[in-house]
N, C-alpha and C positions, 0 to 999 in steps of 0.2 A: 504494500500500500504506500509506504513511503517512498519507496522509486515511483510510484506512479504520480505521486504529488509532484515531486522531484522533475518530473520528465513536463508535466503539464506547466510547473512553472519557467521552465526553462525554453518551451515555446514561448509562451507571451513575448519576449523582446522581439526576436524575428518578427510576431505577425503582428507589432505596434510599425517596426520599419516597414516593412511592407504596407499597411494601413494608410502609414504617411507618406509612404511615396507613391502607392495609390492618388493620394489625393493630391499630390504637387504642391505641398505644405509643407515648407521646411522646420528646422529645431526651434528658431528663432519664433516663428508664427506660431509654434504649437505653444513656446512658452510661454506668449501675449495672452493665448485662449484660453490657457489653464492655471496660469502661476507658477507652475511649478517650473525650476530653472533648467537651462538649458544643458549644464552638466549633467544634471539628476536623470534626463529626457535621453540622453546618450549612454550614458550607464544603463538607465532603463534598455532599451535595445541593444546594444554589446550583451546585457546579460552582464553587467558588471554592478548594479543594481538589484533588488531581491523586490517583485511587484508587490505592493499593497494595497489593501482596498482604498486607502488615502489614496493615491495616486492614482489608481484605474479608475478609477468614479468621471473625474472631471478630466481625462482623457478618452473616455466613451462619450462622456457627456460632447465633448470638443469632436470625435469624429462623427456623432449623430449614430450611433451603434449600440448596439445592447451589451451591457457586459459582459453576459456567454459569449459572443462573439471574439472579445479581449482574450480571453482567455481558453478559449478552444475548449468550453464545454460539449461533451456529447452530445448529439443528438437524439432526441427521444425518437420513441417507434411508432408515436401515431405525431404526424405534419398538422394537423387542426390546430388553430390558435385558440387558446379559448381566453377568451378576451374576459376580466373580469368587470360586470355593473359596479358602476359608481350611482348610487341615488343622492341625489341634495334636492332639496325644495319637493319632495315630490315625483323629481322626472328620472328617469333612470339615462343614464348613458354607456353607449357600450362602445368601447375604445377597437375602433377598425386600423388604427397605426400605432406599430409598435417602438418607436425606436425614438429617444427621447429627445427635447427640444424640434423644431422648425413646424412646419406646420404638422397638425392634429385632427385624424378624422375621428368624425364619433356618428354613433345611431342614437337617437334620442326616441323617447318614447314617454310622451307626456299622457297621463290619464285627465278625460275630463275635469273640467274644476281647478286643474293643477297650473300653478299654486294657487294655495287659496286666497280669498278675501282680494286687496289692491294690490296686481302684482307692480312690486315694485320697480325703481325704474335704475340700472345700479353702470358705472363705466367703469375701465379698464385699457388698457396698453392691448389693441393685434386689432383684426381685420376676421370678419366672417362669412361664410356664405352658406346658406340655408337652402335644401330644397325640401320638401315636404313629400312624403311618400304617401300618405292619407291620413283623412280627419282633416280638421281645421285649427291653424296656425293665427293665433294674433299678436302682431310683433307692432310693439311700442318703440318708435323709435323717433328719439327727439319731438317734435311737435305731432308726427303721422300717428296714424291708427291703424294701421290693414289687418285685415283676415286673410291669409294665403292659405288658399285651397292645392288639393294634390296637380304636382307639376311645375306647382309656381317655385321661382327662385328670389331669394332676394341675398343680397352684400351689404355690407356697410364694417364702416369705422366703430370698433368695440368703442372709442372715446368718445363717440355720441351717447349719451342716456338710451336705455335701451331696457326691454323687458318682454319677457316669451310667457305665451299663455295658452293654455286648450279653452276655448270656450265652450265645449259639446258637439253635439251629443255623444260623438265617440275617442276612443282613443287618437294620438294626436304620433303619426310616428315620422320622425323626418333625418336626412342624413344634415350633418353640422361640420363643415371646416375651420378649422381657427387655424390662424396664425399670430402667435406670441406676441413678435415684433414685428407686425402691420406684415409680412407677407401675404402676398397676393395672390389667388389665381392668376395664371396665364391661358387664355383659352389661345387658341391656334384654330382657324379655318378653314378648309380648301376651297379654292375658289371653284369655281364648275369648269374650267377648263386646265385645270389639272387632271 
């Protein structure tokens, strides 16, 4: 068991070099992202370094990866993600992207009524886009009032006041984009004579 520890830690450096030269991100930029210095980042890869969770964290976090990935965890036998519900206020969300920071997809699933009483109107830092998969959607946003029905889309700036509601009569279920720091969709169109 110890040689296997042994063996598993001893990948990690190789596959952070690799990782960052993957991404065309030198020592220097990893260190800007993370803090951690640029000696410690070279040790880390030579393998002249011993990895720790202190350090792998906000180097996963820096290359947008999961930290099994870091470390060359096994693969389990069944590929299905299973995505754990987050409820707050009521609405459950169920996380469609796994790999931490940049944008965030989620399924939402508001039951009528939810939430109760004046939903309130609350902002934040990123950018969103909503489509609605069925029921009905009422999105408070800055001065507007809409109900979006199944198919509708809407975006906006999380820094506008803003507030998600089911008015009825049925469950409310719809897919959700965020982005953190204001990322955006980029749609792409072919024109007809492509």
């Amino acid at each position: 068991m110890a040689n296997d520890e042994e063996a598993v830690l001893a990948a990690v450096g190789p596959r952070l070099r690799a990782l960052r030269k993957q991404r065309g991100t030198t020592l220097s930029q990893l260190a800007d992202a993370t803090g951690i210095s640029v000696s410690t980042l070279s040790r880390l890869e030579s393998g002249g370094r011993r990895p720790t969770l202190e350090l792998l964290l906000p180097l996963a976090r820096a290359h947008q990866v999961p930290l099994d990935e870091l470390v060359g965890a096994p693969q389990v036998g069944d590929p299905r993600v299973r995505a754990r519900p987050i409820v707050r206020h009521g609405m459950t969300f169920l996380p469609l992207t796994r790999r931490p920071g940049g944008l965030q997809a989620f399924k939402q699933i508001i039951p009528p009524g939810t939430p109760s009483g004046d939903p309130g109107l609350k902002t934040h830092e990123g950018y969103e886009w909503l489509y609605v998969l069925s029921g009905r959607l009422r999105l408070l946003l800055g001065d507007h009032d809409l109900t979006l029905t199944p198919g509708e889309v809407a975006e906006f700036d999380t820094r506008v006041p803003h507030g998600l509601h089911n008015p009825g009569p049925g469950t409310t279920e719809l897919i959700s984009l965020f982005g953190p720091q204001g990322e955006r969709l980029h749609v792409r169109a072919r024109s007809r004579h492509d």
